[in-house]
C-alpha positions in Angstrom: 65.3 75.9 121.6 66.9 72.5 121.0 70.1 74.8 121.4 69.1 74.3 125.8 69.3 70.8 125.2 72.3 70.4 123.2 74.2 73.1 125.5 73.1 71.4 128.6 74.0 68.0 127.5 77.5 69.2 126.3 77.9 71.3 129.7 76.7 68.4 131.8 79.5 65.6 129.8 82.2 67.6 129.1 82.3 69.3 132.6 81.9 66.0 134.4 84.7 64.7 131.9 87.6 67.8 132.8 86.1 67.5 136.4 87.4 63.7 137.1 90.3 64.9 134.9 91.4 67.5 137.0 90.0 65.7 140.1 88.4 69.0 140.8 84.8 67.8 142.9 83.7 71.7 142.2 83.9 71.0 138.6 82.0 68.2 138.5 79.1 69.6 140.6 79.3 72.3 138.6 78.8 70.8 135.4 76.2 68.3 136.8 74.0 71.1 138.1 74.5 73.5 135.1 74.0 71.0 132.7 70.7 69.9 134.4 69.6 73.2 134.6 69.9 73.1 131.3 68.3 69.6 130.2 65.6 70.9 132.6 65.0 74.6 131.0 64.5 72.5 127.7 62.0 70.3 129.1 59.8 73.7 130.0 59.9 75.5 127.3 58.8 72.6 125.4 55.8 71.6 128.1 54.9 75.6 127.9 54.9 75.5 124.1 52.3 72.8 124.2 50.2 74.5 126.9 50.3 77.7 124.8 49.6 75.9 121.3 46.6 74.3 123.2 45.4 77.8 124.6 45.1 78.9 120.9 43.0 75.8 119.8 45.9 74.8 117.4 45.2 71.2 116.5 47.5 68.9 117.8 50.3 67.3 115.4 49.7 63.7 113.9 52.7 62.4 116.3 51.2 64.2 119.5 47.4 62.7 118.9 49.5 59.3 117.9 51.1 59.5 121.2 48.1 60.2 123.1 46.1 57.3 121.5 49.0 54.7 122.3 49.1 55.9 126.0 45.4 55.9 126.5 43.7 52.9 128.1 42.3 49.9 126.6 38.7 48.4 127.0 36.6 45.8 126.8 33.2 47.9 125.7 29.9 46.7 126.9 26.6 47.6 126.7 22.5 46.5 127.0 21.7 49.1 124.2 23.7 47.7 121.0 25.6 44.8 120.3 29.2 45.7 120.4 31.5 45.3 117.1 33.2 42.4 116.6 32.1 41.0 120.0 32.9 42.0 123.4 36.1 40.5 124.0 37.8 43.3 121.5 39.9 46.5 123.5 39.2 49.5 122.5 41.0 52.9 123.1 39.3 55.3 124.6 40.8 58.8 124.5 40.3 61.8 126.0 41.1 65.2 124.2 40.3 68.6 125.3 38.0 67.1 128.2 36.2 64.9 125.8 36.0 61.0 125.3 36.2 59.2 122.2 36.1 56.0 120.9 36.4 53.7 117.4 33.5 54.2 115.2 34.4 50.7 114.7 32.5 49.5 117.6 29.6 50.9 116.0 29.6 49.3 112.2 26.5 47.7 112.3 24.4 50.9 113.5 26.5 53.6 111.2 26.3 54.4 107.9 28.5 57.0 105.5 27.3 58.9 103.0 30.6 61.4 101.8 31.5 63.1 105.2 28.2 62.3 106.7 28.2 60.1 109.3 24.4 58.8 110.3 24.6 56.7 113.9 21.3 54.8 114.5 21.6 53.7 117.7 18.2 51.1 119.3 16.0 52.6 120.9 17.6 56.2 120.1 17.1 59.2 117.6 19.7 59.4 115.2 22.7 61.1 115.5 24.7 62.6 112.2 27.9 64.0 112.6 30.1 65.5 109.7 33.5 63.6 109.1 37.1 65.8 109.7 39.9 64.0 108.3 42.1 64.8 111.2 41.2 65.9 115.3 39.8 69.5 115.9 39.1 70.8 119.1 35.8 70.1 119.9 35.4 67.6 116.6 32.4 65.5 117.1 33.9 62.3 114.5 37.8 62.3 113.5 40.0 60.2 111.7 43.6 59.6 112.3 45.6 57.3 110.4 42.9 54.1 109.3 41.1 54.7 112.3 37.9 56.8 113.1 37.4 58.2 116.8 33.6 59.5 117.4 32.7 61.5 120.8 31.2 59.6 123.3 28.7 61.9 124.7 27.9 63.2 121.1 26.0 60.0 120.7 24.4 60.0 123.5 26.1 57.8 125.9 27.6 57.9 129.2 30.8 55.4 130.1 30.6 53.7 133.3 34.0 52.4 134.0 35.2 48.9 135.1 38.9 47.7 136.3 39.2 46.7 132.7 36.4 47.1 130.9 33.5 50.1 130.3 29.9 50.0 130.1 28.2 52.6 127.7 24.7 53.6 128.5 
C-alpha cells in the first residue's frame, strides 16, 4: 500500500508544479486535494492494519513496542512496601499494552530472583509471585523482555499505581 503514498505524494507535487506553471488555480486545487486524499487513504489503511493485527492477538513488531516504550511516561516510583531500585530519584517507564501496565523488573532487583525463565518476586509482607520469562511482549505476558530491558505487569504482582504529577506510588 505504500503505492497510496507514493501516488499521492507525486499527484500532490507534480500537480501543484504544472498548476503554477500553467497558472491554472483549478489545477492546483486539484492536485492539493487529490494528492491529500491520497497521503490520507495511506494513513488509514496503515492505522486499520494495526487495529486488525491487534484484533488477531498478533504480537506487536520490535519497532512498534520500541515506539510505545519511548512515548510512554516517565516516573519517579515510590512506595511504603519495598525499597525502590537504585533509589527513588530514578524514572521509570511505565507502559501500558493491551489494557495492562508494566514496568522495569529493575525496580525490583533486590526482591527477584531468576532461575532459567523463572522469575520468583518476593515482595515484604507479600506471598510470592513467579512468573515465566518470554523473551519478547505477548498479549497478556505477565514478564517480557525487549531489548536489555525486562517489563513485569503491575497488577500481576500485586500492586496498584496511584499516580502523581510526576511520580507514582505503588501499593
Amino acid at each position: 500500500m505504500i503505492i497510496l503514498l507514493v501516488v499521492g505524494l507525486f499527484v500532490l507535487a507534480a500537480g501543484t508544479f504544472a498548476g503554477i506553471l500553467e497558472s491554472d488555480i483549478l489545477i492546483v486545487v486539484c492536485s492539493v486535494a487529490g494528492g491529500l486524499i491520497l497521503v490520507s487513504l495511506w494513513k488509514i489503511w496503515n492505522v486499520l492494519q494495526k487495529i486488525h493485527y491487534r484484533l488477531l492477538g498478533i504480537a506487536l513488531t520490535d519497532s512498534q513496542l520500541n515506539t510505545i516504550v519511548k512515548h510512554s511516561g516517565k516516573y519517579v516510583v515510590e512506595s511504603d512496601l519495598f525499597d525502590v531500585y537504585p533509589d527513588s530519584n530514578t524514572l521509570y517507564p511505565l507502559v501500558m499494552l493491551d489494557g495492562e501496565l508494566y514496568i522495569r523488573a529493575r525496580l525490583f532487583r533486590d526482591y527477584v530472583e531468576q532461575e532459567e525463565h523463572r522469575y520468583r518476586f518476593s515482595l515484604p509482607g507479600r506471598e510470592p509471585v513467579q512468573m515465566k520469562f518470554s523473551d519478547r511482549y505477548v498479549p497478556g505476558a505477565a514478564l517480557f523482555g525487549h531489548g536489555d530491558q525486562v517489563f513485569v505487569s503491575v497488577s500481576r504482582l500485586g500492586l496498584t499505581p496511584v499516580f502523581y504529577k510526576d511520580r507514582i506510588q505503588l501499593e
